[in-house]
N, C-alpha and C positions, 0 to 999 in steps of 0.2 A: 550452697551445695547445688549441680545442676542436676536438673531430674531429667528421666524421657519422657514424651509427648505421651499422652492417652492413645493409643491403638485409634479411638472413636477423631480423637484433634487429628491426626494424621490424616488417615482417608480421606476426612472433609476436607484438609488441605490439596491432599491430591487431585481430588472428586473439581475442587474449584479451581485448579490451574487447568486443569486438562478441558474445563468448560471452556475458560478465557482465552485460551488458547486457540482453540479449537475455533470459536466463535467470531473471535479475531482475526483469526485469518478468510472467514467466509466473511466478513465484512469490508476486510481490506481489500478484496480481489474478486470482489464488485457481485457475490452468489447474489448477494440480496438489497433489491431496490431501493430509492429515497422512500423514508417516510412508512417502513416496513414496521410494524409491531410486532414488537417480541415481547415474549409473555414468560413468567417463570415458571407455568405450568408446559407450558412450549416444550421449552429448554431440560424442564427435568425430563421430560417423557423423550424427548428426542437423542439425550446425554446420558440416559436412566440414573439421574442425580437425584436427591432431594430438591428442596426449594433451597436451604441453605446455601452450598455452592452454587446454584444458579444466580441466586439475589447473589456474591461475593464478584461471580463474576461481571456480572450486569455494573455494578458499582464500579467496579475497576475502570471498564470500558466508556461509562458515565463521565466519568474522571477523566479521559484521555481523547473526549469527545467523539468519539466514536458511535456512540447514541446518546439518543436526546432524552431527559426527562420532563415529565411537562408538569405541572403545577397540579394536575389531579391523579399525578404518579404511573403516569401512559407511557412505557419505554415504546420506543421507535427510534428507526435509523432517521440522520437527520437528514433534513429537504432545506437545500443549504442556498441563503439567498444570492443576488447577482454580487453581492457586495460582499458576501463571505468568499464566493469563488475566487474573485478576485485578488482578497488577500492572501489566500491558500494560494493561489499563482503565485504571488508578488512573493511570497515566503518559498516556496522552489526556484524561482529564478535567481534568491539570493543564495540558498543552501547547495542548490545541486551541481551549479558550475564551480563554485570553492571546493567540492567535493572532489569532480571530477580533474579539474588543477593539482589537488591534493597527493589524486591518483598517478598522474601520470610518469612520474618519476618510475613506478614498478609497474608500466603497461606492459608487460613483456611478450611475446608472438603468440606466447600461449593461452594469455588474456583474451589477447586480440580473436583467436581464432576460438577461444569459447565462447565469445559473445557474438560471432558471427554465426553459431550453432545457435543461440539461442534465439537472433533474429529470424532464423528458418523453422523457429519454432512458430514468431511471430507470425510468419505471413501463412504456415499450413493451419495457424487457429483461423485466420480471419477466410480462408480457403473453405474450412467446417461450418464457419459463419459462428465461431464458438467463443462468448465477448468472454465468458470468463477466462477463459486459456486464454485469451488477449490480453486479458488485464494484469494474470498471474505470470505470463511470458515477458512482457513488457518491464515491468517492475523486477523480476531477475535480472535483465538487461542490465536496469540502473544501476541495482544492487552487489552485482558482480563486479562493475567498474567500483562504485563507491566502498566498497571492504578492502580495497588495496589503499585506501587513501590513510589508513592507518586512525580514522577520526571517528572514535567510536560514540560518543555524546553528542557529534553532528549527525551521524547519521542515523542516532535515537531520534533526533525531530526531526530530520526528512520522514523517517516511516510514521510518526505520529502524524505528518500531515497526510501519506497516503492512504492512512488507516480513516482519517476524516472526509477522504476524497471516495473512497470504494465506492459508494455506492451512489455515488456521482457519475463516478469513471464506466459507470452500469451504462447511467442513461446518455452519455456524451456516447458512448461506443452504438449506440442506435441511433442519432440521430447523424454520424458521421456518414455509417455507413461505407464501412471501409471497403478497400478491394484490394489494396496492398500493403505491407508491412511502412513503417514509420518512414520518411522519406529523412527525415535527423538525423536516421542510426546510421545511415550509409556516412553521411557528415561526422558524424562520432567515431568511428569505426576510423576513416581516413585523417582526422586529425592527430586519433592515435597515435597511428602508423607513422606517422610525418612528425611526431612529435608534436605539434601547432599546437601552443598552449592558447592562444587569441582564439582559434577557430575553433577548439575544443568547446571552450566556454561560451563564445557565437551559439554554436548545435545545439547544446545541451540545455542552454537557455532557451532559443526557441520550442525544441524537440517539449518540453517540459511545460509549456506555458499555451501553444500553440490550440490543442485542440478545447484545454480548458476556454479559451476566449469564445469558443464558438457556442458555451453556453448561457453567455450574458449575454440578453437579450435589449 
């Protein structure tokens, strides 16, 4: 016989999605630097949670590498070596140009011209000098194009990587020192248009791998 939840199991459930969430996305879109601690006193005072959902969410996020835990139980965001960037590259350069091939069947003018909206978002964040709206503008870009590709479980592990990447994407976005919008999207945008499945996958390859190289030293 199926019962309903306790009133108390519920909330906590609530209490700890909306932390993971929440948290999630300030880690994918780069709010908080490599090697940040986070604490679950932090998180509840910040979330006005218990420790429960916060520990729930912390765990989740553990699990999807998004933060590190260290052997004397220290969460921090991780500080990811030249060797991990690297795979995290090599793992975009294979996901995100199948992705965008995927897509291009339903690129439609309306696509086309909301992501040329979003690239004006791009270049007015980097205008602000504002890395988070860079990070979180640029990643819509992607994202916009890859939900037409219909490949819902592929594009579950592209955002698992840029969810590992955030707070990477923090510090690549200081040491570029940008001054204009991604010079790829213009290439993305016009192979769209043209159809170019080759040069579609050219762009989106480099566009995706590019600035990460400049942080293996």
């Amino acid at each position: 016989m199926l019962t309903n939840p306790r009133p108390t199991e519920t909330g906590a459930a609530v209490a700890h999605d909306r932390v993971y969430r929440a948290l999630r996305t300030q880690i994918m879109h780069g709010e908080v630097g490599p090697g940040q601690p986070i604490t679950l006193r932090g998180l509840g005072k910040e979330f006005g949670v218990s420790m429960t959902p916060a520990r729930e969410a912390v765990r989740r996020l553990v699990s999807e590498g998004a933060l590190f835990l260290s052997a004397s139980g220290r969460v921090s965001t991780p500080e990811l070596s030249n060797e991990r960037i690297e795979e995290l590259a090599a793992i975009r350069a294979l996901l995100e140009p199948e992705l965008s091939t995927r897509a291009l069947p339903r690129a439609h003018m309306a696509l086309i011209e909301r992501m040329e909206v979003i690239n004006g978002s791009i270049a007015n964040a980097i205008i602000r000098r504002d890395a988070v709206g860079y990070i979180r503008s640029n990643l819509e870009f992607h994202r916009t194009l890859y939900l037409r590709a219909q490949a819902p479980a592929m594009l579950a592990l592209a955002e698992t990587v840029w969810l590992q990447l955030g707070p990477t994407m923090r510090a690549l976005y200081g040491r570029m020192g940008k001054t204009d919008a991604p010079s790829h999207h213009n290439l993305i945008l016009a192979a769209l248009q043209a159809g170019d499945e080759p040069g579609l996958r050219l762009a989106v390859r480099a566009d995706v791998t590019k600035g990460l190289r400049l942080l293996i030293s």
